[in-house]
PLY file of the C-alpha trace (Angstrom):
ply
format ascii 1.0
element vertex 189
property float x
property float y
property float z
element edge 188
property int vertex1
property int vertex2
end_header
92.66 215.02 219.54
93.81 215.68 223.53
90.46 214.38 224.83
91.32 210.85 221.84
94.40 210.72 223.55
92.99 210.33 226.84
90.54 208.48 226.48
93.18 206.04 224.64
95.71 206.27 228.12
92.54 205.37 229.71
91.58 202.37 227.71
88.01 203.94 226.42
88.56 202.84 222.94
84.80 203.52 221.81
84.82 207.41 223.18
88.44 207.76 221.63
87.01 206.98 218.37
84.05 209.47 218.91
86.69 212.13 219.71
89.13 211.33 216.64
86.25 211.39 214.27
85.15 214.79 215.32
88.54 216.31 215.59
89.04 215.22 211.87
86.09 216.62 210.69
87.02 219.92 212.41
90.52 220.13 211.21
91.76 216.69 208.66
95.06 215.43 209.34
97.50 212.66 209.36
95.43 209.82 211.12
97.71 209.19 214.16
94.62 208.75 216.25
92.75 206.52 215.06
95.85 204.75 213.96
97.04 204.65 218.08
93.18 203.24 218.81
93.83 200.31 216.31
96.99 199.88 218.40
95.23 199.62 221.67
93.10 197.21 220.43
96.36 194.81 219.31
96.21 195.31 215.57
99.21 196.85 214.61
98.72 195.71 211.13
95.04 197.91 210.94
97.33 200.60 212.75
99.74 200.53 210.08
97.02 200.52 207.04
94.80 203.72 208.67
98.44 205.37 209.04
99.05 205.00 205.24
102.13 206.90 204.31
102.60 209.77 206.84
104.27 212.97 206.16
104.91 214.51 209.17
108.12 213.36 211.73
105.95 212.59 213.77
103.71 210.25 211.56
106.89 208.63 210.65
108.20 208.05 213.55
104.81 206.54 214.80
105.26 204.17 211.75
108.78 203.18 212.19
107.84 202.19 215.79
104.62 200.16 215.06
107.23 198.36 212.69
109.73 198.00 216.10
106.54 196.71 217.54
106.55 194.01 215.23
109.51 192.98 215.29
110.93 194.37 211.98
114.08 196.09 213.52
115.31 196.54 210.05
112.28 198.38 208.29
112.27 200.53 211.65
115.82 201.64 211.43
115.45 202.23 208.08
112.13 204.14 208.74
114.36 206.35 211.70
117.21 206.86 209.51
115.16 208.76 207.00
113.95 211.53 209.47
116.86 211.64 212.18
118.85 213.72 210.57
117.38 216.42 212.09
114.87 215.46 214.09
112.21 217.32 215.48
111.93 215.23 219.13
115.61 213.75 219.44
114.73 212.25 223.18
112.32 210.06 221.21
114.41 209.51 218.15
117.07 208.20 220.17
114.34 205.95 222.49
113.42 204.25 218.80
116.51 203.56 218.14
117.69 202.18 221.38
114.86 199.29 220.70
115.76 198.49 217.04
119.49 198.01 218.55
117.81 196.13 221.18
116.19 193.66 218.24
119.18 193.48 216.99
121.07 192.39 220.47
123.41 195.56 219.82
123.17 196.00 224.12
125.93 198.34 224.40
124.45 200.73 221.80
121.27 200.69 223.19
122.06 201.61 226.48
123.69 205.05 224.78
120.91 205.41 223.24
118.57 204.97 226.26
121.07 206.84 227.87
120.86 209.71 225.61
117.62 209.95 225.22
116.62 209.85 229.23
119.67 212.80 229.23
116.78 214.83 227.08
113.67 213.66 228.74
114.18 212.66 231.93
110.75 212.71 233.35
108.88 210.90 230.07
107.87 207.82 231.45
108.60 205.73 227.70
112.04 206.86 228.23
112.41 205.78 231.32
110.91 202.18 230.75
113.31 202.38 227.76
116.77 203.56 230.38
115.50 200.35 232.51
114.89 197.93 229.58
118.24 198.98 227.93
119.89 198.85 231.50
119.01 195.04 231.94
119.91 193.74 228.38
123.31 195.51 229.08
123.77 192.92 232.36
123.04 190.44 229.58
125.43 188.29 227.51
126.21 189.44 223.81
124.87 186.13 223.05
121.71 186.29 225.00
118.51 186.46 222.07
116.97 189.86 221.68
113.82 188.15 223.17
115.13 187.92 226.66
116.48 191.55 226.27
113.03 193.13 224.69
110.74 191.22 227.23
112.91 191.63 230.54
112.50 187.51 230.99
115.16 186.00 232.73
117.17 184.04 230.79
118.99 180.77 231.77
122.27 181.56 234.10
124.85 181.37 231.31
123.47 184.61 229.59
123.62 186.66 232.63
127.28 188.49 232.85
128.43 188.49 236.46
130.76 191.40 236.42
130.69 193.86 238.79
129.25 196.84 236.02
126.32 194.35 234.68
125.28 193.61 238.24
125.15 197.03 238.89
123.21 197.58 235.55
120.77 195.16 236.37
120.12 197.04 240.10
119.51 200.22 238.43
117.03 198.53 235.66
115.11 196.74 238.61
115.09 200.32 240.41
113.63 201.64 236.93
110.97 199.22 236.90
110.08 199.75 240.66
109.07 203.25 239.48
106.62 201.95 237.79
104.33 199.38 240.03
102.37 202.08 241.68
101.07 204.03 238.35
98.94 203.43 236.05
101.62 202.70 233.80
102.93 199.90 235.29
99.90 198.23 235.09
100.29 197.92 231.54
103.91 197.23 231.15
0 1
1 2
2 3
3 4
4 5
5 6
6 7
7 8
8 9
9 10
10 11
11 12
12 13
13 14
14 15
15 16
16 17
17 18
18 19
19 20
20 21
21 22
22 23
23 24
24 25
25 26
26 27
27 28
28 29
29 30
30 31
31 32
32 33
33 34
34 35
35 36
36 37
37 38
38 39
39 40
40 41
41 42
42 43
43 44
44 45
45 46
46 47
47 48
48 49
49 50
50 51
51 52
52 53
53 54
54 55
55 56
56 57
57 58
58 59
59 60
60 61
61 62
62 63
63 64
64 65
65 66
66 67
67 68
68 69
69 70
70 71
71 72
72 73
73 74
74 75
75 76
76 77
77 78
78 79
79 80
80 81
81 82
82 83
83 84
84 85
85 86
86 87
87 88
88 89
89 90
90 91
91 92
92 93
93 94
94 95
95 96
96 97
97 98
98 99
99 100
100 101
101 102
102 103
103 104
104 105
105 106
106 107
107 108
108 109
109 110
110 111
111 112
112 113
113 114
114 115
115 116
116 117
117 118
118 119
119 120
120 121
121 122
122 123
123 124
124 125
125 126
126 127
127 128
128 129
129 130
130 131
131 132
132 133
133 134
134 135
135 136
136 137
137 138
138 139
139 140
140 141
141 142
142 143
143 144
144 145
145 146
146 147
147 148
148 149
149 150
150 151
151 152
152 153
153 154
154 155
155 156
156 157
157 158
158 159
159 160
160 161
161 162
162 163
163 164
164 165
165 166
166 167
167 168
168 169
169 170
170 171
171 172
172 173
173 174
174 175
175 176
176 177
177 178
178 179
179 180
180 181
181 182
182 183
183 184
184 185
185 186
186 187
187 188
């Protein structure tokens, strides 16, 4: 399942399924693997259907975010809700969350989240996208649609807040990105 999940980071789809298939015939379990190939290749919906109904957290949580993914904020709260009452990986619990509030243009929440969750894991690099992604919808008007927020596009003037704490929000998200450009990483975001 380690040498799946490379391959997967390193975008050898064909050798990750070679590598899930043998790992499940060694030891069967949920089907997170295969499920996070089908993701790769930019079917959520065939990542969702391999899933089926998972029993572990982290199965669940997998599910709830291929549902963020999507765009159904609700479903995925609803999903998170269910196992975050004690969660087993709370940095990523709250990182979930912070996007559904971010779907749902809830900015300030989402930055606590994000904020919360980088407090946990600081050096996991989906939390810190998340911190940065949070950071700029917070320099964002209430008003400004989830889209702008979720994508990091730049939205016309009059959704941009100009205060001195949302300027400063949007420095530190920019900063958050920069960490990125030079990694692998940042290639894909």
């Amino acid at each position: 399942r380690i040498a799946a999940r490379m391959a997967i980071d390193d975008r050898r789809l064909a050798e990750a399924d070679q590598h899930a298939e043998a790992a499940q015939a060694l030891a069967p379990a949920e089907r997170l693997i295969e499920a996070k190939i089908a993701q790769a290749r930019g079917d959520h919906g065939k990542a969702l259907e391999i899933l089926g109904s998972p029993t572990t957290q982290a199965g669940r949580r997998y599910e709830a975010s291929l549902k963020i993914a999507q765009g159904h904020f609700d479903e995925g709260e609803r999903l998170l809700t269910a196992i975050n009452e004690e969660p087993d990986d709370p940095a990523e619990a709250d990182r979930l969350m912070a996007f559904v509030r971010l779907g749902q243009g809830r900015y300030d929440e989402a930055l606590s989240l994000s904020e919360a969750a980088a407090d946990r894991a600081p050096g996991r690099l989906l939390v810190r996208l998340g911190l940065a992604v949070a950071r700029y919808a917070n320099g964002l008007s209430p008003s400004t649609p989830s889209g702008f927020a979720l994508r990091a596009l730049t939205p016309p003037s009059g959704w941009v807040r100009q205060d001195a704490d949302s300027i400063t929000r949007r420095r530190l998200a920019l900063d958050g990105f920069r960490t990125f450009e030079d990694t692998d990483f940042g290639k894909l975001v």
